[in-house]
C-alpha positions in Angstrom: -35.4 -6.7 50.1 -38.3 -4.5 48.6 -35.8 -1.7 47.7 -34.5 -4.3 44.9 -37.9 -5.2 43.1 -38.7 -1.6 43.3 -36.0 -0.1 41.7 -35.5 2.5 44.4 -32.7 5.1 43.8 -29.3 4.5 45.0 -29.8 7.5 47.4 -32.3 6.0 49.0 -30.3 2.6 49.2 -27.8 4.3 51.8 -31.1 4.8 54.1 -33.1 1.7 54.1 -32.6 -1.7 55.5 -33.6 -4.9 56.2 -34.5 -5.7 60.0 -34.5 -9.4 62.3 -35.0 -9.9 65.3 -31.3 -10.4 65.7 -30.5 -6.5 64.6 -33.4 -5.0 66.1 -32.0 -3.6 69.0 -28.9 -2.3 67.2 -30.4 -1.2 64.1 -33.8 0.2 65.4 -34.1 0.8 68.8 -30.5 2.4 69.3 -30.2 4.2 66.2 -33.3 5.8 66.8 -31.6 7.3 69.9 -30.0 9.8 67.1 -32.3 9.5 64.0 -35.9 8.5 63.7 -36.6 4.6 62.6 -39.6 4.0 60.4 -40.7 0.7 61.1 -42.5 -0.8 57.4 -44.5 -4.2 58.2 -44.6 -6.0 54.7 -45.5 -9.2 52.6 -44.1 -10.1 49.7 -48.3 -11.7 49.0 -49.4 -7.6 50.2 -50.9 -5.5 46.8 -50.9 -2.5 49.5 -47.5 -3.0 50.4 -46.3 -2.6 47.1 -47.9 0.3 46.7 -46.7 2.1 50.2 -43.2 0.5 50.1 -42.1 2.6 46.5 -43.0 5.4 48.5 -41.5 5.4 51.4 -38.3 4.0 49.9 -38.5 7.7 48.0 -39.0 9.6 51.1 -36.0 8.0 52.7 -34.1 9.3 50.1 -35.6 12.8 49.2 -35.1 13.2 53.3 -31.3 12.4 53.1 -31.4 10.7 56.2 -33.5 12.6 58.4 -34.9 9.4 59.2 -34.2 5.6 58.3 -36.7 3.2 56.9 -36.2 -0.1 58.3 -38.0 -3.0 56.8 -39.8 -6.2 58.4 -40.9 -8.9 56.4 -43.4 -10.2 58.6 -43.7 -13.8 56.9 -39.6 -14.1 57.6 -39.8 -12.3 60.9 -42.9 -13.9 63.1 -41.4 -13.1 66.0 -40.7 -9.6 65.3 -44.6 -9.5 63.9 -45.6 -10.7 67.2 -43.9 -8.4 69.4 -45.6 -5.7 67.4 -49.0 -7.7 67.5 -49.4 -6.5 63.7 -52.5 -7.8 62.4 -52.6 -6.5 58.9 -49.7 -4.9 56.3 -48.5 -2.9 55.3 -48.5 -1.3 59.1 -46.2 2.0 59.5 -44.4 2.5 62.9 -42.3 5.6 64.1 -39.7 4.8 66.9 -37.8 8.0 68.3 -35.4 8.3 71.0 -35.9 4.7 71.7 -39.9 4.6 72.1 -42.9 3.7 69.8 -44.1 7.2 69.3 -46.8 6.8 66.4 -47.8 4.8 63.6 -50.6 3.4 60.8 -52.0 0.5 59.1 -52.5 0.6 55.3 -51.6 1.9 52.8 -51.5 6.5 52.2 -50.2 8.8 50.2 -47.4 10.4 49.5 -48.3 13.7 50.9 -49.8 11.9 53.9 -47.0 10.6 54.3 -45.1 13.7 54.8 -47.5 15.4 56.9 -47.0 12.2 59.1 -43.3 13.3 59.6 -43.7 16.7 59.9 -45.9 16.2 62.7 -43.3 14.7 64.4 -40.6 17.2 63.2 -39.1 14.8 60.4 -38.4 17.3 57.7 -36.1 16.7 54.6 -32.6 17.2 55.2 -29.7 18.8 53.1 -28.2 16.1 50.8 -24.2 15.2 52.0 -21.5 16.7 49.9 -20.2 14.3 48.1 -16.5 12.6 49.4 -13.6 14.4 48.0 -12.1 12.0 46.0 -8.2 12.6 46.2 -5.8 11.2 43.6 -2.7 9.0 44.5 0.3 10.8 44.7 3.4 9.4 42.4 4.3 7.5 44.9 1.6 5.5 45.7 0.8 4.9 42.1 4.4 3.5 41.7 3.6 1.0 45.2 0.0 0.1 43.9 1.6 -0.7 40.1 4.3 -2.4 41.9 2.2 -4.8 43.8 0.0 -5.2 40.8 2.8 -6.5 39.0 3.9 -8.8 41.3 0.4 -10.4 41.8 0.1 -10.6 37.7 4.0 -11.1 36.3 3.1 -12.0 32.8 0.9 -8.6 32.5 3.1 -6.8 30.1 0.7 -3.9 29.9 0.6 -3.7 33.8 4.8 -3.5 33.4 4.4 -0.4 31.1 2.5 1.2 33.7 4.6 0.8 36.2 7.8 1.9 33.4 5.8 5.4 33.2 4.5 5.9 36.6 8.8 5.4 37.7 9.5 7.4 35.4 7.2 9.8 36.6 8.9 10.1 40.0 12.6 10.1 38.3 13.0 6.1 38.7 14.4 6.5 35.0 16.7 3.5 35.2 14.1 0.8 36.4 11.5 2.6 34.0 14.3 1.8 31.2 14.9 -2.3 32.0 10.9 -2.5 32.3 10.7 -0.9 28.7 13.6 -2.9 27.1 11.6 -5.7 28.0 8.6 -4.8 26.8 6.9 -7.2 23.6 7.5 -4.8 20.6 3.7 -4.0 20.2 3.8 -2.4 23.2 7.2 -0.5 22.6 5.3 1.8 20.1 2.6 2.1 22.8 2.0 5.8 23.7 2.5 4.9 27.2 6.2 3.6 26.2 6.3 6.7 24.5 5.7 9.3 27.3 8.5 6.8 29.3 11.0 7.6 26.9 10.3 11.3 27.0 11.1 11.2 30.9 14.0 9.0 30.8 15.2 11.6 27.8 14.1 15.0 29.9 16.6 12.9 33.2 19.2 12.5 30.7 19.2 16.4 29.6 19.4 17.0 33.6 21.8 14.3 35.1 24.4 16.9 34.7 22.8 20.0 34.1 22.5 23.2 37.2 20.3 23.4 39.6 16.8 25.1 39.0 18.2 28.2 40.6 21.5 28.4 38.8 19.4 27.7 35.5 16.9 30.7 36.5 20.1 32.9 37.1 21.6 32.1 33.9 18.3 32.8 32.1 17.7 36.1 33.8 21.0 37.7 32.7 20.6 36.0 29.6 17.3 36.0 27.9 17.9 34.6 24.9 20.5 31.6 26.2 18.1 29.3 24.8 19.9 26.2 26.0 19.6 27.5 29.2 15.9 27.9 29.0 15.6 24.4 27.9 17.3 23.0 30.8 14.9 25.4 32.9 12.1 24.3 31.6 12.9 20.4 32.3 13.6 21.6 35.7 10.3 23.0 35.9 8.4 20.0 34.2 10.2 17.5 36.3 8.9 19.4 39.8 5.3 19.5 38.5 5.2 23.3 37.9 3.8 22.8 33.9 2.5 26.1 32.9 6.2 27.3 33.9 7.8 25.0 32.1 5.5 25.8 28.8 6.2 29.0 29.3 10.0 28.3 29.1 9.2 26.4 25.7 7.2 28.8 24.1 9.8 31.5 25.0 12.0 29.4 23.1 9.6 29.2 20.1 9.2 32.7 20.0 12.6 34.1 19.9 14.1 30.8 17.5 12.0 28.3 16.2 14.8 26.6 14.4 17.1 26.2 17.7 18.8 23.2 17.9 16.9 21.4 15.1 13.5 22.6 16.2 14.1 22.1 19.8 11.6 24.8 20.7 8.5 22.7 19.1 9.9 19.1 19.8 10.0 20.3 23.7 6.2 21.9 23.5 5.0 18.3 21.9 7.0 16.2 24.4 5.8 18.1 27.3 2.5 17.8 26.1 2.6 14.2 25.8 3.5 13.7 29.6 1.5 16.1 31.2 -1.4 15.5 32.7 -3.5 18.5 32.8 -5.7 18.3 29.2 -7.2 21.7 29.6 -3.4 23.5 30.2 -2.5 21.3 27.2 -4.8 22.5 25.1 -4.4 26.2 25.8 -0.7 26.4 25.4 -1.6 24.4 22.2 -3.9 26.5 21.0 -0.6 29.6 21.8 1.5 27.5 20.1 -0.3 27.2 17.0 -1.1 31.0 16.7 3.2 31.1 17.1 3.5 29.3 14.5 1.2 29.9 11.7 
């Protein structure tokens, strides 16, 4: 196809194709029923073509689609030629609503070009938003690591995926046996890392209240720091993390030196696992001014 030698952009890829006589009633004559077919008549042997065919392989994509440039390489498509009696190339034909409604030979312009379509009410369209590209959930993470795995079993990396993704969705104990297998390189890996931070944060809450009975305790008692803590693993563990930083930075304010330091060690660790690197870095940045 000409789009390839010319380097057309890939937005005009989308909008151009190659035509046979097989796909000419599909492609050209039916699709025209909805959007506008420009026939383009070419030879790889044609200096003119190459000159034309650059431009209209532009237009089809400043015009997002108003119309569709479909190509006919007349030396691998007699038949098609024929039907068209084309007699030189390039040669331009417009086909709307079904029917052969205008057209050229040689080579013109760009702006000819334009006013061409305009003249038949071709104008540029707006360009499509872009597809809304929606992440996996959990879920499906853990199913597409899962299958990955299972297609590639020696993949030791792949397995420490999977580990954090299950630990992710509170899979802790099959995230554990995955990691207890691991190679030692990979057991220092921050992935393994983050894992063991999850499976930890389950452990704090096997037996711990509820999130209400937590939020309770804390509200009668602001400075039950252990309370808070648990809280705040609550809150991590649902996906609410400016709620649970909050928690920890509570913590940090009223007694840095809880527990050993449990204030800081649970800002880090909740760092580490979640996965919002702007919120990270602001409650860093809060944290820091806490502290020094």
């Amino acid at each position: 196809m000409l789009l390839s030698d010319t380097a057309a952009a890939p937005a005009a890829a989308s909008h151009v194709i190659d035509v046979s006589a097989e796909t000419f009633q599909k492609e050209v004559l039916e699709h025209s029923l909805t959007t506008p077919v420009l026939l383009d008549f070419w030879a790889t042997w044609c200096g003119p073509c190459k000159q034309l065919g650059p431009i209209l392989e532009k237009l089809a994509g400043d015009y997002h689609g108003a119309f569709r440039l479909a190509k006919v390489d007349v030396d691998a498509q007699k038949e098609l030629a024929g039907y068209f009696s084309i007699r030189s190339v390039p040669t331009v034909i417009l086909v709307k609503d079904g029917q052969l409604v205008d057209g050229f030979p040689g080579a013109v312009p760009e702006g000819q070009l334009r006013q061409f379509l305009a003249q038949h009410g071709i104008e540029p369209a707006q360009p499509a938003e872009p597809a809304e590209v929606v992440p996996p959930t959990p879920e499906e993470e853990v199913a597409r690591l899962r299958a990955a795995v299972e297609a590639a079993p020696d993949d030791d990396a792949l397995k420490l995926d999977l580990a954090l993704a299950l630990a992710r969705v509170g899979e802790t104990a099959q995230a554990r046996v995955l990691i207890d297998a691991l190679p030692a390189n990979l057991g220092a890996d921050e992935r393994a890392r983050n894992a063991n931070v999850l499976i930890a944060n389950a452990a704090w809450l096997k037996d711990a209240p509820d999130r209400a009975a937590l939020a309770a305790r804390v509200a009668a008692a602001p400075d039950d720091l252990a309370a808070r803590h648990l809280l705040g693993l609550r809150l991590l563990a649902d996906g609410e993390f400016a709620a649970a930083l909050d928690q920890f930075l509570e913590m940090l304010r009223q007694n840095r030196d809880f527990d050993d330091g449990l204030p800081r060690r649970a800002l880090i660790e909740a760092f580490n696992v979640i996965p919002d690197p702007a919120l990270v870095s602001q409650y860093r940045r809060n944290m820091a001014a806490m502290l020094f």
